[in-house]
TORVO-751216 format. One record per residue: residue in three letters; x, y, z of N, C-alpha, C in turn. Coordinates in steps of 0.2 Angstrom, whole numbers, plus 5000, padded with zeros to 4 digits. Each point is the difference from the previous one (the first is absolute). Example, Ala and Ser with C-alpha at 12.3 -4.5 7.8 and 13.67 -1.06 7.14 Angstrom:
ala506649725039499650065000500450065000 ser499850054996500450065001499650055003 
***
This chain:
unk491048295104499950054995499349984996 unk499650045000499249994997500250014992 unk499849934998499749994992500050094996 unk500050014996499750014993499350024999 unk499850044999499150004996499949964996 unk500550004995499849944995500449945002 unk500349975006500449935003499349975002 unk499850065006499449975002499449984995 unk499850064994499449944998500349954998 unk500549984996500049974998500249915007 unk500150005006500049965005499450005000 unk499450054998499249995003499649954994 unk500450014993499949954995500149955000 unk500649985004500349924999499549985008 unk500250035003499249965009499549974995 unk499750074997499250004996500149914998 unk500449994995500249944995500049965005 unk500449985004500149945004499449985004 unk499650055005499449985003499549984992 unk499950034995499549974996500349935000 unk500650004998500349924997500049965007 unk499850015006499949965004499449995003 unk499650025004499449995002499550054999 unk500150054996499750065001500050045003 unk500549985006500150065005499549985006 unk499549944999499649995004500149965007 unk499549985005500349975006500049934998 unk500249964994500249955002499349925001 unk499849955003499549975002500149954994 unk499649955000500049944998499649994990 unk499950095000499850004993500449974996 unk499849994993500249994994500650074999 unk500150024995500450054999499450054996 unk500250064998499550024994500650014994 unk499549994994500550024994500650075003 unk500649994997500350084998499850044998 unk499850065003500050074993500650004998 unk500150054993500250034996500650055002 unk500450015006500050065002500350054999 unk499650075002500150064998500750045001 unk500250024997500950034998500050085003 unk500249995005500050075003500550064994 unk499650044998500650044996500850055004 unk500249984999500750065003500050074997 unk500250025007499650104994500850014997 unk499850044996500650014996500450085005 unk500749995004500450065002499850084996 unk499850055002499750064999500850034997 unk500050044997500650054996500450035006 unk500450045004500250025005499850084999 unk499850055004499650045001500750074997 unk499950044997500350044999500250075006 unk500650015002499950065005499650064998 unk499650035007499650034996500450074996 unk499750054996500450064997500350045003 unk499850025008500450025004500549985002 unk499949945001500849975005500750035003 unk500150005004500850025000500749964993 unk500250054997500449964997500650025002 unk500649965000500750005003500449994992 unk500450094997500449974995500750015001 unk500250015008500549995000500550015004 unk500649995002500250015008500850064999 unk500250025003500750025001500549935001 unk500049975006500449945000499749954999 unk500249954999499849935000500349975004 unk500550035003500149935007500250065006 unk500249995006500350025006500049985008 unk500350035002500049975009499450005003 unk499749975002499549995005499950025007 unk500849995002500150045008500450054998 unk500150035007500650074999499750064998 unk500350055001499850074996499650015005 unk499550064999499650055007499349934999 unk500350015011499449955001500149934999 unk500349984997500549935000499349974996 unk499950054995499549964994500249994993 unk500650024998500449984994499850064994 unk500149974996499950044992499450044998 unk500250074999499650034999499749964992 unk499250014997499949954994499550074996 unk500150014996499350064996499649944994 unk499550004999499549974998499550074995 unk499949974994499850064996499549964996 unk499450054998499549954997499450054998 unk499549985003499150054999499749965003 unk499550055003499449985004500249975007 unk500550055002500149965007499850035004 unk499150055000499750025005500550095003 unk499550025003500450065002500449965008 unk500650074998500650005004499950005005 unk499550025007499950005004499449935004 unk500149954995499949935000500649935002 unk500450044998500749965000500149985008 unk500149944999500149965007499349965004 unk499550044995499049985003499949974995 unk499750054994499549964994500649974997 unk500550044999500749974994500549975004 unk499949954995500649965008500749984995 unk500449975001500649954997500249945003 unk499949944996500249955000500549954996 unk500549985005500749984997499849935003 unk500049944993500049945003499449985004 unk499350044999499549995005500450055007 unk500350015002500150045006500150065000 unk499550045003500050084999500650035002 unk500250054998500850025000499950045008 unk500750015001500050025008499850105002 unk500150034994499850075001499950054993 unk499450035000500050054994500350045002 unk500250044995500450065002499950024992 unk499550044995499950044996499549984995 unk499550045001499849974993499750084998 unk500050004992499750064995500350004994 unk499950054997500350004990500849994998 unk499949954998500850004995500350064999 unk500749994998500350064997499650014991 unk499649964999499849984993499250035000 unk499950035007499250015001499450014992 unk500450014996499450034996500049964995 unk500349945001499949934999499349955005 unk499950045005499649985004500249935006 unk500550004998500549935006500250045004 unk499949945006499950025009500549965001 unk500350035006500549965004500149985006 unk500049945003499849995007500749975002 unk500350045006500749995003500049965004 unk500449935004499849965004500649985004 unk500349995005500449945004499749934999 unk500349974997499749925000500049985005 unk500350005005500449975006500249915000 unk499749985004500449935001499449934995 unk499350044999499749954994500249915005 unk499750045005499649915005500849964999 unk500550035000500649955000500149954993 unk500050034993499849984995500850004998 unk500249954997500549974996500450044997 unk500750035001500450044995499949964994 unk500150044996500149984992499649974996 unk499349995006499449984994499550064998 unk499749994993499950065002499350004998 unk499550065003499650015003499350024998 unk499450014998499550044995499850025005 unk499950074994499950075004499250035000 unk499750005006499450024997499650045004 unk499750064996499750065003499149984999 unk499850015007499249985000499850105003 unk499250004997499750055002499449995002 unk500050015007499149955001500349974998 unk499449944997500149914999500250004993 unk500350064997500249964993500850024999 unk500149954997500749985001500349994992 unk500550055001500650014994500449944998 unk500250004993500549944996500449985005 unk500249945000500749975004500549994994 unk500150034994500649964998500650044999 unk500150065006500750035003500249975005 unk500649995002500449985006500350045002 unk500549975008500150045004500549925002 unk500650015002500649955003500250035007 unk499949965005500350045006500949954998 unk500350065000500949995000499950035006 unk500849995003500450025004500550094997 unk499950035005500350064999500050065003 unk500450055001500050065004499550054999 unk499750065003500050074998500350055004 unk500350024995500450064999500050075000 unk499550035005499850065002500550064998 unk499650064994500550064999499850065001 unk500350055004499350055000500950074999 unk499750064994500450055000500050035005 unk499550005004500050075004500449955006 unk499549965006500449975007500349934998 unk500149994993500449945001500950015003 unk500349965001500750005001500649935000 unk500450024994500349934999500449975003 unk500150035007500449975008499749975002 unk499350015001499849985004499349934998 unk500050014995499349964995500249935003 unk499549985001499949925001499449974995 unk500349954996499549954995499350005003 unk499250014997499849995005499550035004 unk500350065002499950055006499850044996 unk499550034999499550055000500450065001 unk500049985007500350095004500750005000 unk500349944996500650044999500249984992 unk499750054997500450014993500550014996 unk500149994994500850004998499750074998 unk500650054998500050074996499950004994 unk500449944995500250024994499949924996 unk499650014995499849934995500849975000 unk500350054997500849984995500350075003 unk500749985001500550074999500449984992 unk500350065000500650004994500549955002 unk500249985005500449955001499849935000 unk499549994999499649944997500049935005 unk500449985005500149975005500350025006 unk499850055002499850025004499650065003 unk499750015005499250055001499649974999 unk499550005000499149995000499949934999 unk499350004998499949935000500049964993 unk500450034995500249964997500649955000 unk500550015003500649955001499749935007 unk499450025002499749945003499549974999 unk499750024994499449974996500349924997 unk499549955000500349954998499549954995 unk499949974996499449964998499449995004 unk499650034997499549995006499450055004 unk500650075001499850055004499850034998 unk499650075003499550064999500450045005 unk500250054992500050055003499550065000 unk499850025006499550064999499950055001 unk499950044998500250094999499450035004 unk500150045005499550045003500050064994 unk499650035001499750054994499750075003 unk500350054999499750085002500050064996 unk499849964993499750034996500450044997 unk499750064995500550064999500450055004 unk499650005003500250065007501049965001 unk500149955001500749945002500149964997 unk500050004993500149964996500749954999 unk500149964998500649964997500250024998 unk500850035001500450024996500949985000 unk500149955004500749965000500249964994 unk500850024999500249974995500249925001 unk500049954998500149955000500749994997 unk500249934997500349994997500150014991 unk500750034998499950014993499750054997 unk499750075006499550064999499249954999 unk499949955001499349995003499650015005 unk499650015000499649975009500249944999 unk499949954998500049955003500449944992 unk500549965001500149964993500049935005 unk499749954998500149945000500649964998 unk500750015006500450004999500549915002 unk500549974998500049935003499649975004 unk499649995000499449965003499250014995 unk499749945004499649984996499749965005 unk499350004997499349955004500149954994 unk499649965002499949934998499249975001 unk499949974996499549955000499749995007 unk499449995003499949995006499949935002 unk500249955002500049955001499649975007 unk500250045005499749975007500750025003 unk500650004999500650015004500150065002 unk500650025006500350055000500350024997 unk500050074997500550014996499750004992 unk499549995000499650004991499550045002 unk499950034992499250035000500450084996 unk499550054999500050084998500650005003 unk500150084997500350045006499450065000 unk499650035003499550034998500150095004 unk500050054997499850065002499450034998 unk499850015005499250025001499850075005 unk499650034998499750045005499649975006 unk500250035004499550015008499150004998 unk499649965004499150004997500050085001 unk499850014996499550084999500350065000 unk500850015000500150055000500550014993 unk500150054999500650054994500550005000 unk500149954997500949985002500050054991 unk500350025000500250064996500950014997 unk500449984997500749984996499850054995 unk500350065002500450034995500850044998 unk500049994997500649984995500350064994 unk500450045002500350064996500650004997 unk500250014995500750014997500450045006 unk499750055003500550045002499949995006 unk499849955005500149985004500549944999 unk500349984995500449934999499749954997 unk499550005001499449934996500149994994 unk500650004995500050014995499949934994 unk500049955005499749934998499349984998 unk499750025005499449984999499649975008 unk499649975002499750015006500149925002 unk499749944998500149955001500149964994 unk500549974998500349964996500349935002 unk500049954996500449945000500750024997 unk500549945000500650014997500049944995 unk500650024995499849984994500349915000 unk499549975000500349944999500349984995 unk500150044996500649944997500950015003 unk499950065004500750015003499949965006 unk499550025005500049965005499249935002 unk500249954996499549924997499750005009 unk499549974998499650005007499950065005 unk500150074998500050035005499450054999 unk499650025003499450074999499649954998 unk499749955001499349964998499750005007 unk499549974998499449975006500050075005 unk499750064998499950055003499350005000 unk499650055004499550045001499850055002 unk499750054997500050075001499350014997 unk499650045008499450035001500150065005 unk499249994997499650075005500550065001 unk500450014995500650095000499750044995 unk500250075002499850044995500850014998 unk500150034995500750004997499950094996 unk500350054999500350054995500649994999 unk500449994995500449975000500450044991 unk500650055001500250024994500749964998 unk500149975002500749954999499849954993 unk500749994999500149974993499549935001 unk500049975001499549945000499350005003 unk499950055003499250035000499949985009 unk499249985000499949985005500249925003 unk499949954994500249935001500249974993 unk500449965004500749984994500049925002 unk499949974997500049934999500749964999 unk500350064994500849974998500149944995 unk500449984998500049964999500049905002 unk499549964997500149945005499550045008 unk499650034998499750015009499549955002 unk500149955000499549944999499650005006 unk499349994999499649975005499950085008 unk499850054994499850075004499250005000 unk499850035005499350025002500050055002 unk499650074995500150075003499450005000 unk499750025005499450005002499650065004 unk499550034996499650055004500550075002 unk500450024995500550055002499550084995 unk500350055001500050054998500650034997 unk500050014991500650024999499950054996 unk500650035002500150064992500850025001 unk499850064995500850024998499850084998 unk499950015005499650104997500450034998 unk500650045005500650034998500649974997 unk500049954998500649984997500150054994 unk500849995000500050054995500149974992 unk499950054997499650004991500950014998 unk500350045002500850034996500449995004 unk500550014997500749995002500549925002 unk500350005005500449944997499949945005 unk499350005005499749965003499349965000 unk499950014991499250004999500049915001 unk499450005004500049925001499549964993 unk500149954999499649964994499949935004 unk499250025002499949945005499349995000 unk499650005005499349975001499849995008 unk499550025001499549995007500449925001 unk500149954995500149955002500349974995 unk500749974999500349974995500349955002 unk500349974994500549935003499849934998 unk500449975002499649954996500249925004 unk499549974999500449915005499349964999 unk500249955004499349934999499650015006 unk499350005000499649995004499950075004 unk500150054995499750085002499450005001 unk499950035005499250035002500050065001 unk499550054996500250075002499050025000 unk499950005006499150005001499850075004 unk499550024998499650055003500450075002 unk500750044996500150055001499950044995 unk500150085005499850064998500650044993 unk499949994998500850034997499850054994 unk500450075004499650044994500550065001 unk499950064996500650064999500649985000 unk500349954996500549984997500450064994 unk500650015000500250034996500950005000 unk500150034997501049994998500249994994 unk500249964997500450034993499249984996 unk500150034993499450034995499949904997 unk499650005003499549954999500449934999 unk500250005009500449935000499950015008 unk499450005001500049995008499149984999 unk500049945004499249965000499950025003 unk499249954999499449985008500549955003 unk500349934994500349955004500349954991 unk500450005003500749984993500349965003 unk499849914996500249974999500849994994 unk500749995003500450004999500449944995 unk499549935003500549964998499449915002 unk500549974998499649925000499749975009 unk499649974999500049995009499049974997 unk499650015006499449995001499550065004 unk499450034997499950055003499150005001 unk499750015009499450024999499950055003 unk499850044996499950105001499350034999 unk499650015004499349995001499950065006 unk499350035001499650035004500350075001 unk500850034994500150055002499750054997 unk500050065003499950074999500550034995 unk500150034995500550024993499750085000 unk500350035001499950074998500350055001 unk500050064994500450085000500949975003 unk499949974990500749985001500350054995 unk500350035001500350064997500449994993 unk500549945001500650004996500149924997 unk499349974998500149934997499449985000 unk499949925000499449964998499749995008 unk499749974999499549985006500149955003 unk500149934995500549935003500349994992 unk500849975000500349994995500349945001 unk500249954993500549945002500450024995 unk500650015002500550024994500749975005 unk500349944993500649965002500649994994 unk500550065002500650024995500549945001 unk499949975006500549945001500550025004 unk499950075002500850045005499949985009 unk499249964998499849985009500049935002 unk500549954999499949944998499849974997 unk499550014995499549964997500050024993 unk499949984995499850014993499050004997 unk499849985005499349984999499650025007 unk499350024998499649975008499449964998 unk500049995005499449945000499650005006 unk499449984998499449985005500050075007 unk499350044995499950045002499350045000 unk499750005007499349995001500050085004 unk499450044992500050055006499150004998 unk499750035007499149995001500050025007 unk499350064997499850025006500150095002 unk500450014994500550065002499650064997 unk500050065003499650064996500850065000 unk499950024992500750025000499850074994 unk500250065004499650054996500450055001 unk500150054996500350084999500549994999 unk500549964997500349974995500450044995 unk500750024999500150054997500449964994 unk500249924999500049984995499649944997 unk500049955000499449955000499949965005 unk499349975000499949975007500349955000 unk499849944997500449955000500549974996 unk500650025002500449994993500649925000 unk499949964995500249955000500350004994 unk500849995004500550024996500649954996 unk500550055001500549924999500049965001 unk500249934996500149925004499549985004 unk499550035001499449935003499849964995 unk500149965005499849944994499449955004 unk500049955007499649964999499650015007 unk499249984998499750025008499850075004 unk499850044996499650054998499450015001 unk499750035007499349985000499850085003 unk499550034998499850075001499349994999 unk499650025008499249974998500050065007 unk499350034998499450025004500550075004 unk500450034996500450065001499550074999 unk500150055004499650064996500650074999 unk499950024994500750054996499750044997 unk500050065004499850074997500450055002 unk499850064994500450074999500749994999 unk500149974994500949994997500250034994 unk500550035000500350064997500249954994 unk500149944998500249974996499549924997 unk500349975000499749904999499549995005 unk499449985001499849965005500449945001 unk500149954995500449944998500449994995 unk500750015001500750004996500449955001 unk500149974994500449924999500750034997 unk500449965000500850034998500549945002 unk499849934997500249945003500049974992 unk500449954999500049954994500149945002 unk499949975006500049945003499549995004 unk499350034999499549995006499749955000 unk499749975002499749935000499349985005 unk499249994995499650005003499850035005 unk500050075000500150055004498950015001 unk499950005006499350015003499950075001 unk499750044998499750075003499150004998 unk499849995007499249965000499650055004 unk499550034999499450055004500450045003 unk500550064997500350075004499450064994 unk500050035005499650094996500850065002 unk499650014992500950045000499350074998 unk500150055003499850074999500450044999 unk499750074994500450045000500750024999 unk500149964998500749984994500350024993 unk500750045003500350014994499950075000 unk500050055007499950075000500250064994 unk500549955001500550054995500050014993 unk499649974998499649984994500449984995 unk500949965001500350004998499849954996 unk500350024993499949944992500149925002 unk500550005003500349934999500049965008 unk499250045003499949925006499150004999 unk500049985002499349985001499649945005 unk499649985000499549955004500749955002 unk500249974994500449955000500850024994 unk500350005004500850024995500449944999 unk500350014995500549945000500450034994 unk500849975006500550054995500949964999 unk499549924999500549964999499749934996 unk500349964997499749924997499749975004 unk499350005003499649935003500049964997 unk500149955004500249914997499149994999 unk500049944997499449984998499849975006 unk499350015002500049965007500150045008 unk500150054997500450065006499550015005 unk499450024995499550035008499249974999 unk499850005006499349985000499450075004 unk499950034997499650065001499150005000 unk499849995009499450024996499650015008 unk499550034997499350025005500450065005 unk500450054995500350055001499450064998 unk499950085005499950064996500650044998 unk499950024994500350084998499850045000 unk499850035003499750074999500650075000 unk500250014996500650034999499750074997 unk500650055002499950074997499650014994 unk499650054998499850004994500450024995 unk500049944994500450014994500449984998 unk500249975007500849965001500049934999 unk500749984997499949924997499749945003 unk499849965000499849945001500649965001 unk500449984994500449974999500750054999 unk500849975002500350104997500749954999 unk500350054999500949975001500449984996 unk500550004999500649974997499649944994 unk499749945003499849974996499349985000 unk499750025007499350005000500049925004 unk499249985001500049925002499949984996 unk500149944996499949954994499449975004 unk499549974994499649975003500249924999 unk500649974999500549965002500349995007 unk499950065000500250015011499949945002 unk499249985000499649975003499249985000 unk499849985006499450035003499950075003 unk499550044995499750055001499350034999 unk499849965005499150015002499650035002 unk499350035001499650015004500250065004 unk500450044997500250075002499450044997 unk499850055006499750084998500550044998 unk499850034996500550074997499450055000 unk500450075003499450064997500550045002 unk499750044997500350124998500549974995 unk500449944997500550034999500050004992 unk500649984996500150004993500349944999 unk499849984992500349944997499749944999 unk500349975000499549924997500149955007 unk499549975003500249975002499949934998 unk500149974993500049944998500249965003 unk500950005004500249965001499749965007 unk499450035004499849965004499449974997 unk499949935000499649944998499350035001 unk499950045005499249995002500050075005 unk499950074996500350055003499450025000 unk499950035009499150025003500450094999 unk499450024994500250085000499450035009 unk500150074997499550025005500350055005 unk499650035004500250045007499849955005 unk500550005005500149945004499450025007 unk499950065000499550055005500349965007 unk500750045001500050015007499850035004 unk500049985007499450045004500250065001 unk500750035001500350074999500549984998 unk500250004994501050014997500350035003 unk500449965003500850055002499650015010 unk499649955000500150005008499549955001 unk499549954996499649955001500149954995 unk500349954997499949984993499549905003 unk499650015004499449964999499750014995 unk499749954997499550024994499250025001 unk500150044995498950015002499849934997 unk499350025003499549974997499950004992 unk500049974994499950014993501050004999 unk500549995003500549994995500149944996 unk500350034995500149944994500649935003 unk500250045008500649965000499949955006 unk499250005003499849955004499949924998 unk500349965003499749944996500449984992 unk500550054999500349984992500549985001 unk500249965005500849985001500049944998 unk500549984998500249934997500149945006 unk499949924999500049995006500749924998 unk500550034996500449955002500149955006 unk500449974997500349945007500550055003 unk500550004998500750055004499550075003 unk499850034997499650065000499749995008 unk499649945000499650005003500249975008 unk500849954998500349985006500350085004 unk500250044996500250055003499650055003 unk499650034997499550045002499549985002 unk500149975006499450005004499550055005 unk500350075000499550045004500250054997 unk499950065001500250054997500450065004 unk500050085000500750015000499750045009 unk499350005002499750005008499949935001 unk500449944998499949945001499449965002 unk499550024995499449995001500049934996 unk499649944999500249944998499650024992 unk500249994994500049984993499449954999 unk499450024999499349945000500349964993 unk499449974997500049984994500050054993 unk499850055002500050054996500450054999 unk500750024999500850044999499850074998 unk500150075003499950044997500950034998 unk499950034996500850044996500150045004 unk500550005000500650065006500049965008 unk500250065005500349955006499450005004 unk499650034998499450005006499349974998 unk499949955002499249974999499450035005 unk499550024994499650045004499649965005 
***
């Protein structure tokens, strides 16, 4: 192995010494000696900073699985894997300029690449078969890395080759006689029948597998009852952790690369559940965990909505789905009170969906509603034309396991037309609270509503709230609070308000105390009131480049450059809400110009 740049000078310093301290290096002969020099110290160059990737780079924020089979399934190349990010080059690059790399070894076949279900978030998708990954080790796992041309994207996502089946579904030519694990060309018919153990390919899915849904859009949509009036409940059985074994890992349903798998779901077809749900763990302990669920579109008018987490649904990954609840109905003795996505457990991921025209009983159906205690990272969704509630909520009565929630990270999310407040943070949260670099517009009530007496050091750091409080109602505003915040409760700052004009700053039951906490470096403009209680309040118009469809800042905002640059602040907000990196200089709201 060749030295070091700086091993080597420094081996050329110690030569240098020796030859002076012996002969001068010379041929030697019957001379005297000549005095020593002094000798001259080679300096060692000091290692250079490491180069920062350039502004474009490919960046990778985030996968559907994290582990799966590497053989098997069409082609005997394993796990379908979707990769979502920016700047992964146009779509007819994929497999030339855009490539994937698992473990340093290019994966064995692309098969999709173009816009998320979150497109106007501007995240891309690249759909792949990993395949065998050069004979790479079950259960170790793996970084994942997208190059375009010579520049090459973040490695610190992974990818586990586990052992596992796929389990092909197709409504139209599937058939549950004749389906082989597997086989492509022989499909199962049906995800779940109502008999729940026997039909389709759910009484032979087992830790580990993929199941996958051909997809034919609207024109043949999904429309099989499942078990309990679901499409689908995650019934005695359960994935696990992936290890490297048979028998561990997700259980994952997923859409086919590139097409419309489409699940819709009607009262008067039988659906009266909801579309895909867990079962509630406290009745049945370990069961409905370690699931995966992508790439679906869902309508879904059933009591539990489109996806239902349940009780204890620990360790879910809903990913890149399309949801709503258009026709559910408003009256009568079936109204659902639910959410695009609810439920609650440890180690939830709910990333990069669409979930919008929500509606059902009168303002108790979300964007996504958090039910109970567990751990949650909920990031890169789409929130809109939610008809009949908030935008996202945490509200914990104690009737779902839990008495409290805790550690709860939401960023990244644009969440707007909003028919009660956008983000409403309610009952019983208490610890690990973090809300940064959100954008919240067009809300018929609170941008930001508290309604907790146990909250604790709660972060809400660079979101732009527009447009807020349509309704011009007296008792919400910029920021509500309509219960006793403990001393200590929130740390608020290098937030916009730009809220309706006239409407409070501050509103509610009790208002925020400026004992809350820390409340910083916020913009306020249009509205009314004092805003005292922020320490170091930047007045002004924020001059967004179009309101209500651009909010980057112009040139001359009062809100470039005014952000606070705390420790916590600053571990957390590293880039902004187009994930662009956060310089030395902080701008207010989610977007850095």
């Amino acid at each position: 192995m060749q030295p070091s740049l700086q091993r080597r000078v420094f081996l050329l310093s110690e030569l240098l010494v020796i030859c002076v301290l012996a002969t001068g290096c010379g041929g030697g002969g019957g001379e005297a000696a000549t005095p020593l020099p002094v000798p001259i110290p080679v300096p060692i160059p000091v290692p250079l900073p490491p180069v920062p990737p350039p502004v474009d780079a490919p960046i990778v924020s985030y996968t559907d699985i994290v582990s799966g089979p590497s053989t098997g399934g069409e082609g005997n190349r394993g796990a379908y894997l979707s990769i979502f990010g920016k700047n992964f080059g146009a779509a007819s690059g994929v497999g030339t300029t855009t490539k994937v790399f698992i473990g340093g070894t290019e994966v064995a076949s692309y098969r999709f690449m173009g816009a998320s279900k979150v497109d106007t978030l501007g995240m891309q998708q690249i759909i792949v078969q990993v395949g065998a990954l050069g004979g790479a080790a079950q259960g170790v796992a793996l970084p994942i890395k997208v190059t375009v041309g010579a520049v090459a994207s973040n490695v610190d996502l992974t990818f586990m080759p586990n052992p596992g089946r796929i389990l092909y579904v197709d409504n139209v030519a599937g058939d549950d006689n004749t389906a082989l694990p597997g086989d492509i060309s022989k499909p199962y018919r049906h995800v779940q029948t109502p008999a729940l153990y026997t039909g389709g390919a759910w009484p032979v899915a087992r830790a580990g597998d993929m199941i996958v849904m051909r997809g034919h859009g609207s024109a043949q949509p999904w429309t099989d009852v499942g078990f309990e009036h679901y499409f689908m409940r995650f019934r005695d059985k359960s994935g696990s952790a992936p290890t490297g074994a048979a028998g561990t890992g997700a259980i994952v349903v997923t859409g086919y690369p590139g097409e419309d798998v489409y699940i819709r779901g009607t009262v008067a077809n039988g659906m009266s559940g909801g579309c895909i749900s867990a079962i509630n763990g406290q009745s049945f302990p370990g069961m409905g965990q370690w699931a995966v669920v992508s790439n679906l579109r869902m309508d879904c008018e059933g009591y539990d909505g489109p996806i239902s987490q349940e009780i204890f649904g620990h360790n879910w990954r809903v990913i890149n789905n399309d949801l709503a609840a258009s026709t559910a109905p408003r009256t009568g003795i079936n109204v659902p009170r639910m959410a695009g996505i609810t439920g609650n457990g440890n180690n939830a991921v709910w990333y990069g969906n669409h979930i919008h025209d929500i509606q059902g009983n009168a303002q108790e159906c979300h964007g996504i509603y958090i039910d109970g205690d567990g751990s949650y990272e909920i990031a890169y969704n789409h929130i809109h034309d939610i008809r009949d509630g908030n935008g996202f909520q945490v509200y914990v009565n104690g009737g779902n396991g839990s008495d409290v929630a805790n550690n709860v990270s939401l960023h990244h999310n644009l969440i707007h037309d909003v028919s009660k407040h956008g983000i409403n943070i309610a009952d019983n949260m208490q610890n690990g609270l973090r809300v940064w670099n959100n954008i919240v517009y067009n809300v018929k009530l609170a941008a930001l509503r508290f309604n907790t007496n146990i909250l604790h050091d709660a972060r809400i750091f660079n979101n732009t709230f527009y447009n807020t409080n349509q309704a011009l109602h007296p008792s919400y505003g910029a920021i509500t609070n309509d219960w006793n915040l403990p001393v200590g409760s929130l740390d608020i700052e290098n937030n916009i308000f730009h809220v309706v004009s006239g409407t409070p700053y501050n509103s509610g039951s009790n208002g925020v105390p400026a004992s809350a906490g820390t409340i910083t470096h916020n913009l306020w403009f249009n509205g009314a009131g004092s805003t005292a209680f922020d320490s170091a309040a930047v007045p002004g118009n924020p001059l967004f480049i179009a309101a209500g469809s651009d909010f980057h800042l112009q040139a001359g905002s009062p809100a470039i450059g005014a952000g606070a640059r705390g420790a916590a602040l600053t571990a957390l907000v590293g880039n902004d809400f187009d994930l662009k990196v956060r310089g030395a200089s902080i701008d207010l709201g989610a977007l850095q110009h």
